[in-house]
C-alpha positions as CSV (number, residue, x, y, z in Angstrom):
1,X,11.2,8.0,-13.7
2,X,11.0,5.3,-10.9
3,X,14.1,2.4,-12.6
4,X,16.7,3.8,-14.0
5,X,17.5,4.2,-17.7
6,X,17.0,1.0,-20.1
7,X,20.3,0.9,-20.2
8,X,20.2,-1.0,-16.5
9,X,16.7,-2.7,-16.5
10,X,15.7,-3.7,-12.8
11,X,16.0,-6.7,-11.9
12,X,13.1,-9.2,-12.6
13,X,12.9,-9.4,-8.5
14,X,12.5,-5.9,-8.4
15,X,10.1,-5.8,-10.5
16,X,8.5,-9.3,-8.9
17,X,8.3,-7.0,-5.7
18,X,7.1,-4.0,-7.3
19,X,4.0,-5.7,-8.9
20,X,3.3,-7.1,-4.8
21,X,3.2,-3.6,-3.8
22,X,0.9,-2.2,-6.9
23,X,-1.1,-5.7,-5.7
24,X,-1.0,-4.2,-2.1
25,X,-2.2,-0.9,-3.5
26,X,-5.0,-2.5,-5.5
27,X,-6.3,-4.5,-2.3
28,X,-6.0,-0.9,-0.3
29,X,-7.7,1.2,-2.3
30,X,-10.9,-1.5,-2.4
31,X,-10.8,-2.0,1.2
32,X,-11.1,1.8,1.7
33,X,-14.3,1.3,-0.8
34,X,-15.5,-1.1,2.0
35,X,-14.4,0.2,4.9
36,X,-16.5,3.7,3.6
37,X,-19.6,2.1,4.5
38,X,-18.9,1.6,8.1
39,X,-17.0,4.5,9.2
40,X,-18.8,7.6,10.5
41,X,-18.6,10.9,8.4
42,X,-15.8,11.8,11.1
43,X,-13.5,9.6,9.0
44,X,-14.2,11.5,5.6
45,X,-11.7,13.7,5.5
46,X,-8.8,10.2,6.7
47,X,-10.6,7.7,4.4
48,X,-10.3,10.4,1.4
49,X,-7.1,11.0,1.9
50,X,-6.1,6.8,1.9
51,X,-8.1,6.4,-1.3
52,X,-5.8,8.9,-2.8
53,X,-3.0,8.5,-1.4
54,X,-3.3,4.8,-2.8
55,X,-4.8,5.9,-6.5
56,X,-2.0,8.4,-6.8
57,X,1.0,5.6,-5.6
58,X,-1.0,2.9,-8.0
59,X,-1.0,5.1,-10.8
60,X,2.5,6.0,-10.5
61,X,3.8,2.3,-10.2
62,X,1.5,1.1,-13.3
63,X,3.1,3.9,-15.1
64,X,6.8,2.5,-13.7
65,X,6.1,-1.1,-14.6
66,X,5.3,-0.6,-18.5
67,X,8.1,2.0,-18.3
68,X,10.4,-0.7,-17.4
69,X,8.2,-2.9,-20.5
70,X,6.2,-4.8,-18.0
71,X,2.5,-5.7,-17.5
72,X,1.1,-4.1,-14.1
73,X,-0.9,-7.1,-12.2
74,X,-4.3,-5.6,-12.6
75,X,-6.5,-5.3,-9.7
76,X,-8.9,-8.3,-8.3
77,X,-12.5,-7.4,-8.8
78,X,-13.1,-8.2,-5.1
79,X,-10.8,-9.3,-1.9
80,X,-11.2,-11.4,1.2
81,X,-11.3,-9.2,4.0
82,X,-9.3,-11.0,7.1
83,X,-12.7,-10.7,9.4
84,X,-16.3,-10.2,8.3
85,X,-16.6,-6.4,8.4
86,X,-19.6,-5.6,10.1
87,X,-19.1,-2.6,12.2
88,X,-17.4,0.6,12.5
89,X,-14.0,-1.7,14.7
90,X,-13.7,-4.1,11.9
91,X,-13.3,-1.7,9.1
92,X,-11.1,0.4,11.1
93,X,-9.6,-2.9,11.1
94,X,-9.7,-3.7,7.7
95,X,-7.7,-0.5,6.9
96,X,-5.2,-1.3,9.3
97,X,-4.6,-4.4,7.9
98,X,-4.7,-3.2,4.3
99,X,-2.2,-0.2,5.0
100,X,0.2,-2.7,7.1
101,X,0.1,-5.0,4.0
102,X,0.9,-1.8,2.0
103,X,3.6,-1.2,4.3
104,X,5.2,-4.9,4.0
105,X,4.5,-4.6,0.3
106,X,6.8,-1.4,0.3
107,X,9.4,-2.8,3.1
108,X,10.0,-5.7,-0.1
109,X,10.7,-3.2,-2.6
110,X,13.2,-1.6,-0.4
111,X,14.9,-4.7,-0.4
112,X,14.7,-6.6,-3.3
113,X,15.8,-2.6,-5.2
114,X,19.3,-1.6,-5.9
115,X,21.2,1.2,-4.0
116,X,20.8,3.0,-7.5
117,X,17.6,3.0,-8.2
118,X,17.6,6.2,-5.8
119,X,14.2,7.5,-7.4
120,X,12.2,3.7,-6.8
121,X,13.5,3.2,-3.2
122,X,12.5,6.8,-2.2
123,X,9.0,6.2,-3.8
124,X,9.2,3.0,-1.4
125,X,10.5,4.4,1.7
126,X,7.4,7.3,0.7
127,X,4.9,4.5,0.7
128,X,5.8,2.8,3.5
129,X,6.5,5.9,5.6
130,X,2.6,7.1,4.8
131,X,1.3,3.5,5.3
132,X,2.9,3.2,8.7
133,X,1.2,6.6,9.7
134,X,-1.9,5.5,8.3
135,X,-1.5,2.3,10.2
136,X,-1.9,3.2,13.3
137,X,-4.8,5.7,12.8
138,X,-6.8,2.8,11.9
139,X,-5.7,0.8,14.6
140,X,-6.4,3.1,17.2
141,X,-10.0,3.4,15.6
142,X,-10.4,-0.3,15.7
143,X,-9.3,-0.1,19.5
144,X,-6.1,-2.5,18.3
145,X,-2.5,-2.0,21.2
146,X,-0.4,-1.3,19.8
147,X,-1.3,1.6,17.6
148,X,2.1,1.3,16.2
149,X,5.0,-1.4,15.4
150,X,8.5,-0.7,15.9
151,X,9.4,-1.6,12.7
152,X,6.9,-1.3,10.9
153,X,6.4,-3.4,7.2
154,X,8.0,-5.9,9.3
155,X,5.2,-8.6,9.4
């Protein structure tokens, strides 16, 4: 369990910055979708492992939030990309910029969470760790320098 017994409900800016990350894992997992299209089959095996890396943490949060007797924000039905995606650069671009939002996303969770919601801040540190990582793959795909931020979720 992600919050901590009833007994101690989070915080209503935890979960505030819990719904931005399953919001930041909705917009992910459709700009993989996307991004798909563009991508040469040499990015299967990386986009496959995004789309379920995000489905997995999305599932997990929505189960967290009515847990903690909250509604999950449900996903958009479509998002603005930052840039027209058009080639193979801009959806390697478009997944760098989904996965750095991700990362943000997580970085508030971390936080806006208390010291004792151990299991919650690990799942954040989790998805922020693996965003990072899958950061800069897409950056260096989209020909973007730096591959990687110091800090990253940092925006």
């Amino acid at each position: 369990m992600l919050f901590r017994a009833q007994k101690n409900p989070p915080s209503q800016e935890t979960v505030n910055a819990v719904q931005q990350a399953l919001a930041a894992e909705h917009a992910a997992e459709w700009a993989y979708g996307l991004a798909s299209a563009f991508l040469p089959s040499s990015a299967d095996a990386s986009i496959r492992e995004g789309e379920t890396a995000h489905r997995a943490r999305r599932d997990a949060v929505e189960r967290l939030l009515r847990d903690a007797g909250a509604t999950p924000v449900p996903a958009e039905p479509a998002y603005q990309p930052p840039q027209p995606v058009t080639n193979q650069a801009s959806a390697a671009g478009l997944l760098a910029a989904a996965e750095t939002d991700a990362a943000a996303a997580w970085h508030g969770v971390l936080e806006r969470s208390e010291p004792a919601e151990e299991s919650l801040r690990r799942t954040a540190m989790e998805g922020l760790t693996a965003s990072a990582v899958r950061t800069a793959r897409w950056r260096k795909m989209a020909g973007q320098t730096p591959a990687t931020t110091a800090f990253p979720g940092r925006q």
